[in-house]
C-alpha positions, 0 to 999 in steps of 0.5 A: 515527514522528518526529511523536510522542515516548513517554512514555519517550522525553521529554527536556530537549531535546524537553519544549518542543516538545510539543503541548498542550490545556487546558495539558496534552501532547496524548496518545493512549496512550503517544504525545504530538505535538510541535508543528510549529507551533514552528521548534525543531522543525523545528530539532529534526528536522532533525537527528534525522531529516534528518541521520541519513538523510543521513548513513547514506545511507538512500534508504527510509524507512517513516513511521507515524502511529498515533494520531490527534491530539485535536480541537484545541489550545492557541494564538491561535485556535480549537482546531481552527483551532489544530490545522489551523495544526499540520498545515499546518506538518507538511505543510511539513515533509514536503516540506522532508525530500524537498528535502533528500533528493529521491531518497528513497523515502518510504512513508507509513503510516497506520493511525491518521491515514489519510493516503491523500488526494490532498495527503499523495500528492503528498508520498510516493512511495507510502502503504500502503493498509491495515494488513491485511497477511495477512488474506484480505481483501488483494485485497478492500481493494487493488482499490479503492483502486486506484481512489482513489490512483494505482497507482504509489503504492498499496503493496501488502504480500504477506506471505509466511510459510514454511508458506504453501502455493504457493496462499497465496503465490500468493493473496497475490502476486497482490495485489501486482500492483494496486499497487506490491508490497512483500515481508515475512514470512519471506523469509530462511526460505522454501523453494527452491520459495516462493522461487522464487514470490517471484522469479517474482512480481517478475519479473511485476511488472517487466514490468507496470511500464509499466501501473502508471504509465499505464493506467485502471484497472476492479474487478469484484467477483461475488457478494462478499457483505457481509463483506469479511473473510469474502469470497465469489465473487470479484473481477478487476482489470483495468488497460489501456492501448492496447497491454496489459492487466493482469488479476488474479483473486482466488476467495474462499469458494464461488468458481465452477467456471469464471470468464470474464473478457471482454477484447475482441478482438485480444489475446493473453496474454504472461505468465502468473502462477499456480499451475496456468497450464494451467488458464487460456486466452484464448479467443473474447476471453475469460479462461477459468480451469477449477476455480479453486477458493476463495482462489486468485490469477491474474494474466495480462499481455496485448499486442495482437496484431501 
């Protein structure tokens, strides 16, 4: 989070370079903004940042930003104009580090500037689409916003937990699937069984690497409710290409006894991705999936039938 300074982390070498408003260091909870208007902090970051990276060989690195700036700040112009000078110059500042560093893998996180527009897209190699990492809510967020930022760069988090189930892993993977999927949680002390789910899920994801960078991309949600932290029904993802299909389904609260998911003729399934594969078939061009039951994952990979 190398855009802000704590309060306890204010020194000789970086007390000029703050933002201010009114004459007094921009604030939000302990955090203060340094002013990317100013070259001594470029100078400044680029040897706190840059060079440590470089120099520790680091190819991946997540960046937060969670707190919002003020409205404005001090300078020669409006206060807002002021501020949007500052973002443009922390725009540029970005994309000197990925100059500097063109093979890094930058994430970019977001929960208080929200940063998943097309500009700041373009800059990262991926944002993290929400902070909602193992609430129920994760398919019900990730689908769309599948549909505002390319799925390359829609980084999805499955938190996995030791005393998960298989059908909470599962649910959990699955999500995974509608973007780039990114493990956390307690991957050092999960069974051999909710290991081998981890290992399996990113087998599937190799396989779908094609579809994650060219494809079109269609959400159906059924009956949702109104509620997205306490979702009902459910929901299919679907990302298509001529020649393959993704398709990942989510149940919620109240999910129906049988799910059919139209896919069109001439397709067969290639690879499957659940906890009771038996239960589901492709059938008279459709998915069928018998007694899914609630808060379950699906995800089927399909090719065109030679």
């Amino acid at each position: 989070e190398f855009e802000v300074v704590t309060t306890d982390g204010v020194t000789s070498e970086n007390e000029g370079l703050l933002m201010k408003f009114f004459g007094k260091p921009v604030m939000q909870g302990p955090r203060m903004f340094l002013d990317f208007r100013k070259k001594e902090t470029f100078d400044f970051l680029m040897r706190k940042v840059v060079a440590m990276l470089k120099e520790n060989g680091i190819g991946y690195m997540k960046v937060d930003y969670n707190a919002p700036t003020a409205t404005g700040c001090d300078g020669p112009d409006s206060p807002a104009e002021n501020l949007r000078v500052h973002m443009e110059r922390v725009e540029e500042f970005y994309r000197r580090l990925k100059e500097e560093l063109p093979d890094l893998v930058l994430e970019i996180c977001s929960s208080g500037g929200h940063r998943l527009s097309p500009a700041w897209m373009r800059i990262a190699s991926m944002g993290s689409f929400s902070d909602a990492h193992e609430g129920i809510e994760i398919p019900v967020i990730a689908a769309p916003s599948a549909l505002l930022v390319p799925m390359r760069r829609n980084q999805i988090w499955a938190v996995l937990r030791k005393d998960d189930s298989p059908r909470r892993l599962i649910y959990s993977l699955c999500a995974g699937f509608m973007g780039r999927l990114c493990l956390s949680g307690d991957l050092n002390s999960l069974s051999r069984e909710s290991a081998s789910w981890a290992q399996k899920a990113l087998d599937f994801q190799r396989r779908i690497v094609d579809l994650i960078r060219n494809g079109e991309t269609r959400v159906h949600q059924e009956r949702l409710g109104r509620s997205r932290l306490h979702p009902r029904g459910w929901q299919w993802f679907e990302r298509a290409s001529d020649t393959e299909k993704l398709i990942v389904v989510h149940t919620f609260k109240n999910a129906p006894d049988d799910l059919a998911i139209d896919v069109g003729p001439d397709w067969k399934i290639a690879a499957k991705f659940s906890e009771h594969a038996g239960d589901s078939r492709l059938s008279h061009e459709r998915i069928r999936i018998a007694e899914p039951g609630d808060f379950a994952g699906y995800a089927f990979l399909l090719t065109k039938k030679s």
